[in-house]
C-alpha positions in Angstrom: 1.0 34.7 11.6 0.9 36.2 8.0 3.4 38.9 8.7 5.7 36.4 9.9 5.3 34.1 7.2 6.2 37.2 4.6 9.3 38.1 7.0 10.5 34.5 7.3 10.9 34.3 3.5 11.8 37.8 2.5 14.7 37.0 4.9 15.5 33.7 3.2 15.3 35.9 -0.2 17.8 38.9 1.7 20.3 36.4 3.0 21.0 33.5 1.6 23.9 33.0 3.8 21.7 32.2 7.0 20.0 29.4 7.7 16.2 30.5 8.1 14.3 27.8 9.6 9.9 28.0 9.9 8.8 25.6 12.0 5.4 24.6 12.5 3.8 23.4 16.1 2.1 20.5 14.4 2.9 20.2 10.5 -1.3 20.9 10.0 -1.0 24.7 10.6 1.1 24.5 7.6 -2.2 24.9 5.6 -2.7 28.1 6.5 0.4 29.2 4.8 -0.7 26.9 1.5 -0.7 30.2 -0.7 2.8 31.7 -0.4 4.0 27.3 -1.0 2.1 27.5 -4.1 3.0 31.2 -5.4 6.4 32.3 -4.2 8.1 29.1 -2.5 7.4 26.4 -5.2 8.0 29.0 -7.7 9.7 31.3 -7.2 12.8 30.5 -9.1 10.7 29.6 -12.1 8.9 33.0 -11.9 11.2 35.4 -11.2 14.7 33.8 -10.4 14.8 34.5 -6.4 16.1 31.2 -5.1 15.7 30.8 -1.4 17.0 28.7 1.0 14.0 28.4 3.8 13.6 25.6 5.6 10.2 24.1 6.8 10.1 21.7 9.9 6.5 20.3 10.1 5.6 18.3 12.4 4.3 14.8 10.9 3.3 11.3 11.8 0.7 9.1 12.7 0.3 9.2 16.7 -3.4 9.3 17.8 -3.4 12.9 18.1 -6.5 13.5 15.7 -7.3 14.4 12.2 -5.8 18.3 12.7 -2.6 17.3 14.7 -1.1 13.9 12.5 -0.3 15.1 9.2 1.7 18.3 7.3 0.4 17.6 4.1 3.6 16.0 2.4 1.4 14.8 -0.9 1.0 18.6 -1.7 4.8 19.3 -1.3 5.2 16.6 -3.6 2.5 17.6 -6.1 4.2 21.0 -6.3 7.7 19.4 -7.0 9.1 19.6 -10.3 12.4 20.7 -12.3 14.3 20.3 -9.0 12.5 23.1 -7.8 12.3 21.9 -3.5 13.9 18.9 -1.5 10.9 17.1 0.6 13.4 14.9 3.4 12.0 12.6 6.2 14.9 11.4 7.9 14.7 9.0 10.7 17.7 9.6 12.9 19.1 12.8 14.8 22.2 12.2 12.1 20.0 12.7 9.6 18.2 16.1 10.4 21.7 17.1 11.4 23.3 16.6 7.7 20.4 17.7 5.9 20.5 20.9 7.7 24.1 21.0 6.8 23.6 20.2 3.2 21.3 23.0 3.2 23.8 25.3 4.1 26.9 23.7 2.5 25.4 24.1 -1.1 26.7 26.4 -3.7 23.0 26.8 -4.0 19.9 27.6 -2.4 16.7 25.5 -2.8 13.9 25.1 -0.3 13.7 22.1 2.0 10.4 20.5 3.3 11.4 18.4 6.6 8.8 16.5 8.1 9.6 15.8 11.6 7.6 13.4 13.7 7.5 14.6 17.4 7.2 10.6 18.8 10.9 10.0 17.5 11.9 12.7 20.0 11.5 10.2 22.3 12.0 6.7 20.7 14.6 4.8 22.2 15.8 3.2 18.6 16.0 7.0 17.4 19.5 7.9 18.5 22.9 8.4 16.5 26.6 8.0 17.8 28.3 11.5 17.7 30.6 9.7 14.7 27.6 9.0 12.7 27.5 13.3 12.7 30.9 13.8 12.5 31.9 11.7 9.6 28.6 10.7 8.3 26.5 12.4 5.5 23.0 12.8 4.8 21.8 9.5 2.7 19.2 9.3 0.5 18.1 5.7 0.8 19.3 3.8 3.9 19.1 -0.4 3.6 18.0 -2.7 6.6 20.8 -3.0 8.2 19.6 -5.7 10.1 19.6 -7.9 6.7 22.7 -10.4 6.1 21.9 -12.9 3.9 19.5 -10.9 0.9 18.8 -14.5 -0.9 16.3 -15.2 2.5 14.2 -11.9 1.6 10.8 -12.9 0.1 9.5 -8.9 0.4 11.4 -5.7 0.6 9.0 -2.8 2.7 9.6 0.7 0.9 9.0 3.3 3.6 9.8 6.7 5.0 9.5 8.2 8.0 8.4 7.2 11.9 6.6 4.1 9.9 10.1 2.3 9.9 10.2 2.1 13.8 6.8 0.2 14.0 7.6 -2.3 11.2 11.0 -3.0 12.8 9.7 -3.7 16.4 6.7 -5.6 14.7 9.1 -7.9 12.7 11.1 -8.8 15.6 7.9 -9.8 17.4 6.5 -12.1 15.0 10.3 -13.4 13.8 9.8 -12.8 10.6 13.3 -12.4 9.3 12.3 -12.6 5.6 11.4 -9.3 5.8 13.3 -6.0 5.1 12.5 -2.3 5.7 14.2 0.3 3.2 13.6 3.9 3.9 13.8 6.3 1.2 14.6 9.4 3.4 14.3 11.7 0.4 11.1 11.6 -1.0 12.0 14.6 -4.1 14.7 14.2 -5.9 14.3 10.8 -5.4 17.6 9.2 -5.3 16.5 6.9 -8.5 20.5 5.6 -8.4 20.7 4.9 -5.0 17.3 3.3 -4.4 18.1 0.9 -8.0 21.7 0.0 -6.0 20.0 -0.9 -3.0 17.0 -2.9 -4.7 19.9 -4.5 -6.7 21.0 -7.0 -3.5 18.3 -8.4 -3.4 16.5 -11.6 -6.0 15.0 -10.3 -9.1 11.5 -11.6 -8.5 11.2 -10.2 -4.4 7.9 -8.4 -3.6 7.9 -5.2 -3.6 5.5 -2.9 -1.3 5.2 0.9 -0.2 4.1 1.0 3.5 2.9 4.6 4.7 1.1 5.6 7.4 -1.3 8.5 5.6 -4.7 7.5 3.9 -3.8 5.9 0.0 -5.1 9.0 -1.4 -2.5 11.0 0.9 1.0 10.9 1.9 3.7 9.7 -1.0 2.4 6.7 -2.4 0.6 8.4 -5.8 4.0 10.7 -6.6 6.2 7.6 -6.2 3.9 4.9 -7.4 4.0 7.2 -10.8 7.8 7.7 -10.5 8.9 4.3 -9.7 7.2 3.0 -12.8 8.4 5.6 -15.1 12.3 5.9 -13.8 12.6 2.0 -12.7 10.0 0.1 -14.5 8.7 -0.9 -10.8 4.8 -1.1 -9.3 5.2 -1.4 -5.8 1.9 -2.8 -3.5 0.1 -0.7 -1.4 -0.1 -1.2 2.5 -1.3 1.8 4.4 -4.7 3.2 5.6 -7.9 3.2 3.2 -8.5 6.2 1.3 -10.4 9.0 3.5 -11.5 12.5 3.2 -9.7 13.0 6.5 -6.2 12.7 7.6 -6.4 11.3 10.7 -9.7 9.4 12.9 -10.2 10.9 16.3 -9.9 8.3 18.4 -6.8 6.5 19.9 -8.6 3.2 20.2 -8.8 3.2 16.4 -6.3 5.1 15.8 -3.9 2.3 17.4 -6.3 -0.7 15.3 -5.5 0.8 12.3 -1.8 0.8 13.0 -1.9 -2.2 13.7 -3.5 -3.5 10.7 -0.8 -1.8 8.6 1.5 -3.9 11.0 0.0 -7.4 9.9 -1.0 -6.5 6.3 3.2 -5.2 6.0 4.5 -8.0 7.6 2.1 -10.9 9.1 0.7 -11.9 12.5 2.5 -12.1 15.7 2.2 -15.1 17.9 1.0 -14.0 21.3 2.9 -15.6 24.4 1.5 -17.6 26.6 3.0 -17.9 29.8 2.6 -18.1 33.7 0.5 -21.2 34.3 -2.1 -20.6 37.4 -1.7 -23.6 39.3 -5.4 -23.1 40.9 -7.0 -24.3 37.9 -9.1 -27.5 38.5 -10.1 -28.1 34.7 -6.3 -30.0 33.6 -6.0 -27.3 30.8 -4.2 -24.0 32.9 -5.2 -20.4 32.3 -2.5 -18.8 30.6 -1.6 -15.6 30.2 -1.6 -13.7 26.5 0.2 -10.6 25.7 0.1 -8.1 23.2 2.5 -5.3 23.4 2.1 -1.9 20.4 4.6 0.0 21.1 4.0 3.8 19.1 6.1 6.3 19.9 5.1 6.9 23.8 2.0 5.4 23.5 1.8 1.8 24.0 -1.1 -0.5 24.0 -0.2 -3.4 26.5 -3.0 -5.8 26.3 -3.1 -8.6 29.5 -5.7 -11.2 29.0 -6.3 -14.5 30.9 -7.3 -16.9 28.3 -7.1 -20.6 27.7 -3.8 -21.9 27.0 -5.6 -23.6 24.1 -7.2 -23.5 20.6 -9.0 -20.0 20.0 -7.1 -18.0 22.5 -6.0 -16.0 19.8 -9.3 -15.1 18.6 -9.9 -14.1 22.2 -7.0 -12.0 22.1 -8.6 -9.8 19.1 -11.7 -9.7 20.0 -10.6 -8.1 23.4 -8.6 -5.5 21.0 -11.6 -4.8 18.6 -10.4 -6.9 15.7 -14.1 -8.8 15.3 -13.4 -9.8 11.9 -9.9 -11.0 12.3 -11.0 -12.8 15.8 -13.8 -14.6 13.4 -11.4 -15.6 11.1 -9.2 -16.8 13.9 -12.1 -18.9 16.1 -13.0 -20.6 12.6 -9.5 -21.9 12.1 -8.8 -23.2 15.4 -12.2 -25.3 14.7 -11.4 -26.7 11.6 -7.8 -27.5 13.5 -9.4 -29.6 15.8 -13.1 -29.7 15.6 -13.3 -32.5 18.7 -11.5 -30.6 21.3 -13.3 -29.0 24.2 -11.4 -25.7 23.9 -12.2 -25.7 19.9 -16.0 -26.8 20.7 -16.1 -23.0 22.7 -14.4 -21.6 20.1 -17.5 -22.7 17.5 -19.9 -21.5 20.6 -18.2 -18.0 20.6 -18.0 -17.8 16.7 -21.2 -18.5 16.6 -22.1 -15.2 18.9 -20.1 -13.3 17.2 -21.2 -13.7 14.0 -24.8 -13.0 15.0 -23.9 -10.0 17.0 -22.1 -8.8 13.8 -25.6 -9.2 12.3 -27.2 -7.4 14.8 -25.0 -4.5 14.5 -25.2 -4.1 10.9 -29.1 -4.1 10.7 -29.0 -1.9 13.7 -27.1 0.5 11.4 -28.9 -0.2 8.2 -32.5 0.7 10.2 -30.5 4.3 11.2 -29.3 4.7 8.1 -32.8 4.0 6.3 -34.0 6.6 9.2 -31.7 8.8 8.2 -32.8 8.7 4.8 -36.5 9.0 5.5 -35.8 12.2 7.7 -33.7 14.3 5.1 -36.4 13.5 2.2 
């Protein structure tokens, strides 16, 4: 793997001419290879004046694969980026990685050019591009939501980049929440300062303003561009994204997929689950009806079927069943102060109730291991 990391550049630095492409199986083997970014690809031109042209595809996005298979690093690209010395893209359409790569080779000049790549939008149905979009498009640098017509209804404008877009688009539609747009800056260095200012410019003065990423806060591009949005636009977007963690990714799908779909409601809102398909056997007058929950990510989908009342609380019911025990509290309380006197809000206190003292439970479980833990190691 060294040796071919040495030949791949040297043969970016011998022929300029030729489009030398290093391409990672997941964009996390990258870290291997952190030494020659830091000491000939970064800097190289600084240094010594050898400009080369390679190309990295790395693998990246959030798809329950683990900590080791969901991220290439992108925040230490971008902490290595200045004077214009490396382009960092994360395009979102095949038209996109098609005119990048042809920028790359078009140029006059030779930079390198860090292209993260998720593998899920090999698959996504919404992921396509007409064969004009390659033949007379271009590669932009900030694409607007194209699904926006009137810009005076916009209350908040989602900055974003990458495979994230997919999941806030499919998650706005859900819930109907058309006051919503999704911007993605598909160039995270250079930023496209111009073109993002244009594109911010349709819309009201006093919109909010919020940067949605997939990575942990202290990961991904949220510090480079909170710190260049304020000092080239005067702007301080919000921050919607994972907490900040020692480790890229969790190991679990089942959390992997709450977590995504926290980012979901904290971006946009809550979706209003379905309720449908009355069964006709019931005897109680209310109906069991049937709730739905569909998270679509990438190939992965989380289809959630639950036969719940077709009444006050079914929405708690609804996250409890998909681990959300805080949120499903916060639910089963509202649909009790809604309508304290009806039966289906009087099982909805009953179930609060439990869940709150289970939620007790657990934590002084943990505290007792925790204190155990303690003891042990002093």
């Amino acid at each position: 793997m060294r040796r071919l990391r040495v030949w791949v550049l040297a043969y970016s630095l011998g022929d300029p001419d030729m489009l030398v492409i290093w391409e990672a199986p997941f964009g996390d083997f990258a870290n291997g290879a952190q030494v020659y970014f830091d000491q000939f690809i970064a800097s190289a031109e600084m240094k010594w004046k050898r400009f080369s042209g390679l190309t990295l595809l790395l693998p990246h996005g959030y798809e329950g694969q683990g900590p080791e298979h969901s991220s290439g690093r992108p925040e230490r690209f971008l902490q290595l980026c200045a004077g214009n010395n490396m382009q960092v893209v994360y395009p979102t359409t095949p038209a996109q990685i098609f005119h990048v790569l042809r920028r790359q080779m078009k140029r006059d000049f030779r930079k390198p050019l860090i292209v993260l790549t998720p593998k899920s939008l090999l698959r996504h149905p919404s992921a396509v591009s007409r064969a004009t979009d390659m033949i007379e498009g271009h590669f932009k640098l900030v694409i607007d939501d194209p699904a926006v017509t009137d810009p005076a209804t916009i209350r908040r404008i989602l900055l974003c980049s990458g495979k994230v877009y997919y999941d806030l688009v499919e998650h706005r539609g859900q819930g109907g929440h058309d006051d919503v747009a999704v911007v993605r800056l598909e160039q995270l260095y250079p930023l496209a300062v111009e073109e993002l200012q244009a594109v911010l410019a349709r819309y009201d003065a006093d919109v909010e303003l919020v940067w949605v990423q997939e990575e942990p806060r202290n990961m991904g591009a949220f510090r480079f561009l909170k710190t260049t949005l304020w000092e080239q636009l005067d702007i301080d977007p919000l921050y919607v994204g994972r907490d900040e963690n020692a480790s890229p990714a969790v190991a679990s799908m089942k959390l992997h997929l709450q977590e995504q779909h926290r980012i979901m409601i904290n971006a946009i809102g809550r979706v209003e689950l379905s309720r449908s398909g009355m069964n006709a056997r019931s005897s109680s007058g209310t109906g069991r009806g049937v709730a739905s929950l569909k998270y679509a990510h990438g190939r992965d989908s989380l289809r959630v079927r639950l036969y719940v009342s077709a009444s006050p609380g079914h929405d708690g019911l609804a996250l409890e069943k998909l681990g959300h025990v805080d949120e499903a509290i916060e639910e089963y309380g509202r649909a009790v102060e809604a309508n304290p006197d009806d039966p289906a809000a009087q099982r909805a206190a009953r179930r609060l109730a439990q869940l709150r003292t289970q939620k007790v439970r657990s934590l002084r479980r943990n505290l007792g291991r925790r204190v155990e833990r303690w003891s042990t190691l002093s």
